[in-house]
N, CA and C of each residue as an Amber inpcrd file, in Angstrom:
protein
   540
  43.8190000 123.4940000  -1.6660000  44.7180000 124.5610000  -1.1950000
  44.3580000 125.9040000  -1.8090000  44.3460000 126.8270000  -1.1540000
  44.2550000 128.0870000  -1.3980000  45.3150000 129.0490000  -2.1010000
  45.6370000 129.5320000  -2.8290000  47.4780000 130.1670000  -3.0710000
  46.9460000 131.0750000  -3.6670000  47.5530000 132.4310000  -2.8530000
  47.1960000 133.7640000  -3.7050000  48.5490000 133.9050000  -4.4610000
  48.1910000 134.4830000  -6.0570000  49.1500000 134.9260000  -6.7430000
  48.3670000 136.1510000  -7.8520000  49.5140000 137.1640000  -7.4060000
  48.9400000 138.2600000  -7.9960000  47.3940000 138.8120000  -8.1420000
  47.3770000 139.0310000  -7.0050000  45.8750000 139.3130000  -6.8150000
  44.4450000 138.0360000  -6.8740000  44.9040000 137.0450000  -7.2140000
  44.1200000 136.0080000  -7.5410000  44.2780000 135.0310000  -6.0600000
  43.3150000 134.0300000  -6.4870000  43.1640000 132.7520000  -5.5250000
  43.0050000 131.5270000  -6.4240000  44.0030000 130.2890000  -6.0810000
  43.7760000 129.3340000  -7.1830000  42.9300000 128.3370000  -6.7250000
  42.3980000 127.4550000  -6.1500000  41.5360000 126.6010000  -5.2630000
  40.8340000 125.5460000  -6.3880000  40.5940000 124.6510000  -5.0670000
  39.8940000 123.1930000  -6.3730000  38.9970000 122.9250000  -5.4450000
  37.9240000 122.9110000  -6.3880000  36.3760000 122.5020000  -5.5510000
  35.8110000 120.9250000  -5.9200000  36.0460000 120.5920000  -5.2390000
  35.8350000 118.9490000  -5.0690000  34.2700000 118.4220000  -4.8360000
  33.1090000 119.3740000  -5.1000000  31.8730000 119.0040000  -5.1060000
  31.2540000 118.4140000  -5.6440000  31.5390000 118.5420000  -7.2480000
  30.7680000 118.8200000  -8.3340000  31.1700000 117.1700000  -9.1030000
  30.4570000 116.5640000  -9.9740000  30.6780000 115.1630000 -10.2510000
  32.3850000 115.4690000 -10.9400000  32.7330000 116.4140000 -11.6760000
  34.5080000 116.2280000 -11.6160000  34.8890000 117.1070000 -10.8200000
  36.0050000 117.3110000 -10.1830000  36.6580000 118.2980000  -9.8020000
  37.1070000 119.4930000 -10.5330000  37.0560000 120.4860000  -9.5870000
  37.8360000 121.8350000 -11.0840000  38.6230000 122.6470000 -10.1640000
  39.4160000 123.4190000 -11.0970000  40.1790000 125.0660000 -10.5600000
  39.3980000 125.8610000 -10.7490000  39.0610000 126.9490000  -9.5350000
  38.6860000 128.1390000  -9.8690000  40.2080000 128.9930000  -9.5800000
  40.1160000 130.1110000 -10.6420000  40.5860000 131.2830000 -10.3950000
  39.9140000 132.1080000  -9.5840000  40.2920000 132.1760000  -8.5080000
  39.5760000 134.0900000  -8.1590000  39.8410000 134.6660000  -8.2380000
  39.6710000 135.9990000  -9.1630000  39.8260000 137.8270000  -9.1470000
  39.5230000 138.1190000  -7.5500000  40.2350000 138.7470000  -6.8930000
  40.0790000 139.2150000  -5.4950000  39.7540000 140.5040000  -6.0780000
  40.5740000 141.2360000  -6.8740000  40.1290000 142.8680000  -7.4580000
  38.6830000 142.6320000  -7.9230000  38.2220000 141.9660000  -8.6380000
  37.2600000 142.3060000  -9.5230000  36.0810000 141.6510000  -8.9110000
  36.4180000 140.4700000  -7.8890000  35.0810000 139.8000000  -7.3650000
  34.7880000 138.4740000  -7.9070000  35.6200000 137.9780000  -9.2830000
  34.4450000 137.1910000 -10.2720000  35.9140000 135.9910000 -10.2620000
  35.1970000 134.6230000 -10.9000000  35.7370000 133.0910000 -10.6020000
  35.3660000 132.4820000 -11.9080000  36.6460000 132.2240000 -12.4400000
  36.8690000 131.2870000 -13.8140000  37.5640000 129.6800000 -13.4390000
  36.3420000 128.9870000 -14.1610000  36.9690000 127.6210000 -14.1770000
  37.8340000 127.0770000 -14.9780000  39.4230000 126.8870000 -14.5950000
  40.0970000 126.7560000 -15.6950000  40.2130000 125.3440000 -16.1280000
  39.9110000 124.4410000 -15.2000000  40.6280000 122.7880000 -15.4640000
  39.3930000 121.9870000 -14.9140000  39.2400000 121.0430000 -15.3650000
  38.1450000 120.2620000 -14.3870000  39.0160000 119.0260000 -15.0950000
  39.1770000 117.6740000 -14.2510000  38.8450000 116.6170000 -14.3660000
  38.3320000 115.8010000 -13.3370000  38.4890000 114.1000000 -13.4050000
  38.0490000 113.1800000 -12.7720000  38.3420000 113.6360000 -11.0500000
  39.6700000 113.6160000 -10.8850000  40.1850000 114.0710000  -9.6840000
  41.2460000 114.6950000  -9.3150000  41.0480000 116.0450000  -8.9390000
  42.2410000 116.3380000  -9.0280000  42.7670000 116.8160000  -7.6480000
  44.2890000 116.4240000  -7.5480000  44.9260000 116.0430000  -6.1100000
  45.6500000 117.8100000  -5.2950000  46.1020000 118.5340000  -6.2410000
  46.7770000 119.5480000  -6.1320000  47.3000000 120.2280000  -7.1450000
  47.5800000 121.5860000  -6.5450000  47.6370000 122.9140000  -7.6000000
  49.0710000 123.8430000  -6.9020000  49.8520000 123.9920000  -7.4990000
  50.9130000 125.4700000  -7.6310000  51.0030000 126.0550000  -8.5640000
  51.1820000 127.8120000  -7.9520000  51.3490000 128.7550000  -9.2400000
  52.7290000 128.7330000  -9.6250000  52.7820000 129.0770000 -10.7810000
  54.2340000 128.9670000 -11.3000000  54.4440000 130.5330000 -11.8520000
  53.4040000 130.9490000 -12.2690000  53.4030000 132.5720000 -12.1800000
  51.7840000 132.7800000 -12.8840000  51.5020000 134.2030000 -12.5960000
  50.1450000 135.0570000 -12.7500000  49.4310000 134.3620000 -13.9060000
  50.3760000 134.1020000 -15.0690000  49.4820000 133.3730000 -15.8710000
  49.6040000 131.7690000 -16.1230000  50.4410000 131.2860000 -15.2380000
  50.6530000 129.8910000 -15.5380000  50.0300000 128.5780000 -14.1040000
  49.6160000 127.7540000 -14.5890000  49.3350000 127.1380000 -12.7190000
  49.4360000 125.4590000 -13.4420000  50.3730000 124.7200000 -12.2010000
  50.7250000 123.1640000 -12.5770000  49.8990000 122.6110000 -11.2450000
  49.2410000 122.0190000 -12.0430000  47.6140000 121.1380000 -11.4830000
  48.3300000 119.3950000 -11.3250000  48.3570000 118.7370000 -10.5840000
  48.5840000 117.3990000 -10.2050000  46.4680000 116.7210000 -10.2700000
  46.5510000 116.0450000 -11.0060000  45.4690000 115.2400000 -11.4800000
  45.3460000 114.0330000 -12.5670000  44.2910000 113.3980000 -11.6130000
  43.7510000 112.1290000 -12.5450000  42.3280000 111.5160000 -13.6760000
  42.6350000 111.5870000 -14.4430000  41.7710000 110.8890000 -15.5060000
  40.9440000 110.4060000 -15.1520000  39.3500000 109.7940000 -15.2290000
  38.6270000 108.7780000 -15.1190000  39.2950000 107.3920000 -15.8810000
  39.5170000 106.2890000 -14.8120000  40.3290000 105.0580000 -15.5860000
  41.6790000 104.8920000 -15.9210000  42.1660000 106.3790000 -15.5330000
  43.3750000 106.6930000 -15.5860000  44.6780000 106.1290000 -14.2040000
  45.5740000 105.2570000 -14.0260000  46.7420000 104.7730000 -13.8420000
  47.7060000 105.9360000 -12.8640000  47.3850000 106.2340000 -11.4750000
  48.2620000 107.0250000 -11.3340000  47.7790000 108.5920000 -11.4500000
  48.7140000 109.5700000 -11.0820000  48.6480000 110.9050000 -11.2130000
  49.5270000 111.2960000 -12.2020000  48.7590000 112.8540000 -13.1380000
  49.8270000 113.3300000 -14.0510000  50.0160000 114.7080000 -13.7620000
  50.7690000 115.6440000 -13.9830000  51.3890000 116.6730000 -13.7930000
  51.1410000 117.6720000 -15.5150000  50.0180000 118.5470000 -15.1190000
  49.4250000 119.5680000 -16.3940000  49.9540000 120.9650000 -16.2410000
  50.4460000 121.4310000 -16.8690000  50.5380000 122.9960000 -17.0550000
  49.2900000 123.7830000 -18.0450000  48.5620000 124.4750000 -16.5980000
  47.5420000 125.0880000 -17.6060000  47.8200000 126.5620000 -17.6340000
  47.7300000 127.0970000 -19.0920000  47.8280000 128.6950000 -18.8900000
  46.6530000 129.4460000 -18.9590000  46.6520000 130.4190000 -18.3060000
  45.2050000 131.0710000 -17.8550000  44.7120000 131.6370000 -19.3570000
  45.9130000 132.7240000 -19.7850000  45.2020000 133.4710000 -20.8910000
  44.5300000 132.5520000 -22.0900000  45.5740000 132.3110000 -22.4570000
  44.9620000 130.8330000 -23.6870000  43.8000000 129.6310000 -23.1480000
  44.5970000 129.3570000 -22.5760000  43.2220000 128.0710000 -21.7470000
  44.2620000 126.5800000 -22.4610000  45.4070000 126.8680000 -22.8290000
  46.0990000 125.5460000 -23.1980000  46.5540000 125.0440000 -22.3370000
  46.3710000 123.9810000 -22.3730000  46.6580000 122.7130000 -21.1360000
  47.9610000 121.5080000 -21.8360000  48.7730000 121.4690000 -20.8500000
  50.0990000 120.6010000 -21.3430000  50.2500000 119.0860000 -20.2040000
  50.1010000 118.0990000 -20.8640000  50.7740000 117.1220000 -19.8510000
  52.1870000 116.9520000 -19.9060000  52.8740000 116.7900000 -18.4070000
  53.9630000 116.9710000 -18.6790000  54.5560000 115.2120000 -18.9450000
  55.9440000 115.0030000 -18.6340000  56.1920000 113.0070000 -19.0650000
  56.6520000 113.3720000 -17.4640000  56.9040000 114.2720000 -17.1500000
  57.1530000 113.5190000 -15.5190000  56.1420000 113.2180000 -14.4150000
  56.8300000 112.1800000 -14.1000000  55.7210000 111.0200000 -12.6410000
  56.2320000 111.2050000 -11.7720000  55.5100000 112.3320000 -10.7800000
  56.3640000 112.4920000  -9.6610000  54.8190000 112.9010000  -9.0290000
  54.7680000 113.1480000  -7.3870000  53.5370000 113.9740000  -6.7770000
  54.0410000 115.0340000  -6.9810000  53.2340000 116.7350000  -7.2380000
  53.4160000 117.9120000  -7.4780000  54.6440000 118.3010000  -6.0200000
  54.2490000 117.9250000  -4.7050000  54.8010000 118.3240000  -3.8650000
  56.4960000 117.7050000  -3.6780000  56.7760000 116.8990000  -4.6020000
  58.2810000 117.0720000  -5.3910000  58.8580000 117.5840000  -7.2820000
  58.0070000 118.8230000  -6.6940000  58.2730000 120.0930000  -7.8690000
  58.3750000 121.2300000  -7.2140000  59.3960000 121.9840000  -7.6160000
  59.5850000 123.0770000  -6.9680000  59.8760000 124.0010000  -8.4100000
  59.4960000 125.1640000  -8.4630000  59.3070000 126.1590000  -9.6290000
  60.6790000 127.1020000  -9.6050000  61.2270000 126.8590000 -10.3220000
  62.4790000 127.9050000 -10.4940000  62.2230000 129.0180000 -10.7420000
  62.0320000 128.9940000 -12.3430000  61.3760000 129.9900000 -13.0170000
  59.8530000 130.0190000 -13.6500000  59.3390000 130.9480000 -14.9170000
  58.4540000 130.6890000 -15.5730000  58.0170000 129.3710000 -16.5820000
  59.4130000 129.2690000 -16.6200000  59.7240000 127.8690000 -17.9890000
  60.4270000 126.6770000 -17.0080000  60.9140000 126.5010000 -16.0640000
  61.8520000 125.7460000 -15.7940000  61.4610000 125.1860000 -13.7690000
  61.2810000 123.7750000 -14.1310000  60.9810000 123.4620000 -13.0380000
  62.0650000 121.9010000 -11.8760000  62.1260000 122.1930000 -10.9520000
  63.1630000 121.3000000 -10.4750000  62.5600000 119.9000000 -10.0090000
  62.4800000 118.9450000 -10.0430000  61.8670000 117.6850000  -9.3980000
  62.6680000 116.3490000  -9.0250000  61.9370000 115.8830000  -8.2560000
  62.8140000 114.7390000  -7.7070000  61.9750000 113.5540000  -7.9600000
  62.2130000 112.5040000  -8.2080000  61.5950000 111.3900000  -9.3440000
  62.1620000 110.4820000  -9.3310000  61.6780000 108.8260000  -8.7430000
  62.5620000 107.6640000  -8.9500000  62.3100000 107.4230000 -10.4750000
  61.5140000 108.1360000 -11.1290000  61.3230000 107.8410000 -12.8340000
  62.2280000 107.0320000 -13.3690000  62.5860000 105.9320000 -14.2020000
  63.5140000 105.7770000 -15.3500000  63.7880000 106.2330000 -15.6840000
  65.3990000 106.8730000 -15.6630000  65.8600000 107.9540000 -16.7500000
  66.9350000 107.1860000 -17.2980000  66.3880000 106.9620000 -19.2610000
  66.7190000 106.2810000 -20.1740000  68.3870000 106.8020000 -20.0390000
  69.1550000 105.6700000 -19.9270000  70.4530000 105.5660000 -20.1660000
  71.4890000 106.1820000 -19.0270000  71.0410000 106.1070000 -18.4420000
  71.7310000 106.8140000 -17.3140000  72.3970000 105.6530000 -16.2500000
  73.3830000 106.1320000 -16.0480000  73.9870000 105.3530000 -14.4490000
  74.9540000 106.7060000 -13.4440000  74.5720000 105.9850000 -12.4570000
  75.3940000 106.9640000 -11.3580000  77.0530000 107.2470000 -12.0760000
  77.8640000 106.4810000 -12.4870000  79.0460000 106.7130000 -12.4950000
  79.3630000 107.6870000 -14.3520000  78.3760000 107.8140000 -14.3420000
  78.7500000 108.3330000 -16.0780000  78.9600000 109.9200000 -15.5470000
  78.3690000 110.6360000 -14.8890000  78.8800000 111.8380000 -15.0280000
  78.2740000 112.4540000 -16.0130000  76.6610000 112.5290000 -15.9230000
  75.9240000 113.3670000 -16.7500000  74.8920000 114.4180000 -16.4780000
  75.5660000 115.2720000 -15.4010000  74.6840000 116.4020000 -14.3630000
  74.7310000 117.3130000 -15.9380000  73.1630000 118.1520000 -16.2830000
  72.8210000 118.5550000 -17.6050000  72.8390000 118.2730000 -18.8810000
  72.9370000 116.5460000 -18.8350000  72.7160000 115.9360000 -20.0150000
  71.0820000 115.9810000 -19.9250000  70.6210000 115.5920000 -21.4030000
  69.2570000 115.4860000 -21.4640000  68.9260000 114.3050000 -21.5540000
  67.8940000 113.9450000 -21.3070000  67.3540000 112.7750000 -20.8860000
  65.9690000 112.0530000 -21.3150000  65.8370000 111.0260000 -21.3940000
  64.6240000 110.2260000 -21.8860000  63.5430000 109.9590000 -20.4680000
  62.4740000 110.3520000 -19.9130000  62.4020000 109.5940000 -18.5320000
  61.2430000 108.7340000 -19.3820000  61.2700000 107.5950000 -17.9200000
  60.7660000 106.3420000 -18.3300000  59.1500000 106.5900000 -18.7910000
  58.6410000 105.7610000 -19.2600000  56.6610000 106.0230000 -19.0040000
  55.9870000 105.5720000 -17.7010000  56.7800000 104.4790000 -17.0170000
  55.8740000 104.2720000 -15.7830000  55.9520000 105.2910000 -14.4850000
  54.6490000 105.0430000 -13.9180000  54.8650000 106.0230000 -13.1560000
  55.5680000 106.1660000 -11.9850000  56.1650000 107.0720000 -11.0330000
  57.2470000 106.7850000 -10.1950000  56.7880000 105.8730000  -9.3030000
  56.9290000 105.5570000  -8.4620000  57.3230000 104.5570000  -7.1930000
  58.6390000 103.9890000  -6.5460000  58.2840000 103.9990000  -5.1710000
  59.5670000 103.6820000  -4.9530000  60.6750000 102.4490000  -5.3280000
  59.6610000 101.3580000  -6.1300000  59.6500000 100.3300000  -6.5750000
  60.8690000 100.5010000  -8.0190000  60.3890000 101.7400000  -8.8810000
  61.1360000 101.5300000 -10.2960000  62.3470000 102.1610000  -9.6780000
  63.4780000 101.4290000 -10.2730000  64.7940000 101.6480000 -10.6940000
  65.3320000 102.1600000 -11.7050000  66.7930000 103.4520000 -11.5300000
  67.0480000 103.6580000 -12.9260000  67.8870000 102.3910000 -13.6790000
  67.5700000 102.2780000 -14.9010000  68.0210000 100.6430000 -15.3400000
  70.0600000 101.2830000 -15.6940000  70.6540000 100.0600000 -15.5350000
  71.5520000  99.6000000 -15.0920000  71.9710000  99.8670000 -13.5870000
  71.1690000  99.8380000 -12.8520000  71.4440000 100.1190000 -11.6950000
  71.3590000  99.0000000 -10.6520000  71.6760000  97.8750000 -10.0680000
  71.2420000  96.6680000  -9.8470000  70.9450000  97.2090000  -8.0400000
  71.2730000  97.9900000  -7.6000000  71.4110000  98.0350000  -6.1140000
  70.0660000  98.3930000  -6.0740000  68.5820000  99.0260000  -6.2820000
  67.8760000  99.2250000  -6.3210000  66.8510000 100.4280000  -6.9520000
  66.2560000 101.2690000  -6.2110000  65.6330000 102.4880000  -6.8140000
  66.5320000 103.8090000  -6.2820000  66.2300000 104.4710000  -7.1770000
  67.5890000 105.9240000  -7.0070000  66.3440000 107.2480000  -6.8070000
  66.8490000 108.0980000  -6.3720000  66.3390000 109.4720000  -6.8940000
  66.8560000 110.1210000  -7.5590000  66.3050000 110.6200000  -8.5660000
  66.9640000 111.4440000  -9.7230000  66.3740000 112.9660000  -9.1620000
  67.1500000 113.9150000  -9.4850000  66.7270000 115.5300000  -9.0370000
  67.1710000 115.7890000 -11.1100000  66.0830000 116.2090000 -11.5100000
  66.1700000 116.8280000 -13.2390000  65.4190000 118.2070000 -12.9110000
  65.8660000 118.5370000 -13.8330000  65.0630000 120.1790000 -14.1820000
  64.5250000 119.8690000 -15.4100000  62.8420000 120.2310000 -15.7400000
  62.8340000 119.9390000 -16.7340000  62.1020000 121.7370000 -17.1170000
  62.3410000 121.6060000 -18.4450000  62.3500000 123.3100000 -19.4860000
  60.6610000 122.5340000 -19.6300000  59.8260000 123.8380000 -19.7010000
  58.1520000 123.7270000 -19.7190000  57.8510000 124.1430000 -21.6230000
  58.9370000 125.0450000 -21.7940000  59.0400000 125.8770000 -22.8630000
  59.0710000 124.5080000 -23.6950000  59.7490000 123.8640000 -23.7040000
  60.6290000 122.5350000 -24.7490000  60.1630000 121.2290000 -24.5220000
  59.4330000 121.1630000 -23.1440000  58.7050000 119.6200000 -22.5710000
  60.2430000 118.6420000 -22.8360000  61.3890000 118.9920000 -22.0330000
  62.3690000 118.6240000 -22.0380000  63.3680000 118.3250000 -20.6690000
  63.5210000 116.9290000 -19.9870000  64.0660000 116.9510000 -19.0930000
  66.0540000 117.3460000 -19.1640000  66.7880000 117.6870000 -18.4210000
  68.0700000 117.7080000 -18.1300000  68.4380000 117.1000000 -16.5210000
  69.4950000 116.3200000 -16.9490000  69.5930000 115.5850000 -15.3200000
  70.4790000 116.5070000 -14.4210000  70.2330000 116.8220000 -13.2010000
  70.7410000 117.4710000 -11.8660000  71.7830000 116.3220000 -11.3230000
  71.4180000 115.2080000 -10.7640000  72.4080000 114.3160000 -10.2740000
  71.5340000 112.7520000 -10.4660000  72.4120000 111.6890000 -10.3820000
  71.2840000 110.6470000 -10.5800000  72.1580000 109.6930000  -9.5790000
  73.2810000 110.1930000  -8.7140000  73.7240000 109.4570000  -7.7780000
  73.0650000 109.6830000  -6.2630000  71.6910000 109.4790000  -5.7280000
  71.2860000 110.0810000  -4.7090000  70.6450000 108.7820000  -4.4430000
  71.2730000 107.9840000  -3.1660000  70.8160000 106.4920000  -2.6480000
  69.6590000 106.5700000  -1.7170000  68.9480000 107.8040000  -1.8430000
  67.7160000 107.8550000  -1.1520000  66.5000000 107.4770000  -2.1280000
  65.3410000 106.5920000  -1.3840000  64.7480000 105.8280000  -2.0520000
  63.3880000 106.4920000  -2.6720000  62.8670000 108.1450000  -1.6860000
  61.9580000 108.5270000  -2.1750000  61.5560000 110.0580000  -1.3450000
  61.2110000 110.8810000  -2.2630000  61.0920000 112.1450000  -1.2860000
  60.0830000 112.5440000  -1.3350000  59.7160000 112.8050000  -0.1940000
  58.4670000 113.3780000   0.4170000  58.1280000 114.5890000   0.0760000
  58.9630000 115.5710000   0.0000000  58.7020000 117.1750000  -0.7480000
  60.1920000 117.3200000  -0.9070000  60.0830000 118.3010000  -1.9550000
  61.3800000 119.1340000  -2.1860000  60.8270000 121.0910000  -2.1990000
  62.0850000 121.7700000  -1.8410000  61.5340000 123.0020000  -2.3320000
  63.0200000 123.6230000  -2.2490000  63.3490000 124.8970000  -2.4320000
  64.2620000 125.8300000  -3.7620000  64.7120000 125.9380000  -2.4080000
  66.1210000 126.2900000  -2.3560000  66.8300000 127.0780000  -0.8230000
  66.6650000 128.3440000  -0.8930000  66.7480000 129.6040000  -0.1340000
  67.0590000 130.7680000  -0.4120000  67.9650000 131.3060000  -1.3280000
  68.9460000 130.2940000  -1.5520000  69.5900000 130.8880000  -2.7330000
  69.4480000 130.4030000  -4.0530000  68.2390000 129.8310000  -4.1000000
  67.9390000 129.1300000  -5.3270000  68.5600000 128.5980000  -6.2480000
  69.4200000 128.5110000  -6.1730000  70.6940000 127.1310000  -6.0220000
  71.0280000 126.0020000  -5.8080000  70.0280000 125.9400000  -4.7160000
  70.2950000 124.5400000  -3.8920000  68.5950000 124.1020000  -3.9110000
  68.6380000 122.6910000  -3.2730000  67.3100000 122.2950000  -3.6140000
  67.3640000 121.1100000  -2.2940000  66.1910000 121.5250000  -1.1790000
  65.9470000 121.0350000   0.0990000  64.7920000 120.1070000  -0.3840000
  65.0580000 118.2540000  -0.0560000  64.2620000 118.0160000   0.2250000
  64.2490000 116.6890000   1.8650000  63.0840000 116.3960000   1.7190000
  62.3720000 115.4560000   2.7740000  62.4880000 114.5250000   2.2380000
  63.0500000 113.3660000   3.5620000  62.6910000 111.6640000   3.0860000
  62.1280000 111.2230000   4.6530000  61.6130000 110.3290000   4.3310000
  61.0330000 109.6310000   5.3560000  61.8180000 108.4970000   5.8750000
């Protein structure tokens, strides 16, 4: 995918024995490689200096979710297992997602919309359940802080089994997604 932000182009070139991000300077002409691994699936900007890369390891289990920042060149894995295209970017620090993840201790009836949360290690599928939950797999909608590598739960009563994309409403408030 292509995504201009702030004068730039973010793109992943899939030629080369790993995959990578280029940055493009559109002002200046010139292309920095910020990320390379084994394979990587997809890229959104989160702002001018920040971009969350969806990619996999050689031998690696699944897809993980990296925050790389341009100026530094520091790269963050995040603990959530979700595809990038159920992440939607609030802010600079703070991102919204939808995730059948395990989220440690939780049940629909507790009433813990902005409690913080443990999410599980495996990776999502529609398969994992949040535990005490016997009826099956849930979707959880969390926001998690980028600043703190810290989830908070949104709702964890949502009997839909898996979403296809999510993204921000116009009033960024609300949070639209797709099920199949």
């Amino acid at each position: 995918p292509n995504i201009e932000q702030a004068n730039s182009i973010a793109l992943i070139d899939q030629s080369g024995d790993e995959d990578a991000v280029y940055i493009v300077n559109m002002t200046e002409k010139s292309r920095n490689n910020i990320f390379s691994m084994a394979f990587i699936n997809d890229l959104k900007w989160i702002n001018e200096q920040k971009v969350l890369i969806e990619a996999q390891d050689e031998g690696a289990t699944g897809t993980s979710i990296y925050v790389q920042e341009l100026d530094s060149g520091e790269r963050k894995k995040l603990d959530l297992k979700t595809e990038l295209n159920n992440v939607a970017v609030l802010d600079e620090n703070t991102l919204i997602a939808a995730t059948n993840q395990d989220v440690t201790g939780a049940s629909a009836a507790s009433g813990m919309n902005g409690a913080l949360v443990t999410l599980g290690e495996a990776p999502a599928t529609p398969n994992i359940a949040i535990a005490a939950l016997p009826e099956g797999p849930r979707l959880n909608f969390i926001r998690y802080d980028l600043a703190l590598n810290e989830a908070r739960l949104i709702t964890v009563d949502s009997n839909f089994s898996y979403a296809d994309k999510i993204q921000l409403g116009r009033d960024r408030k609300s949070v639209l997604f797709l099920v199949n």
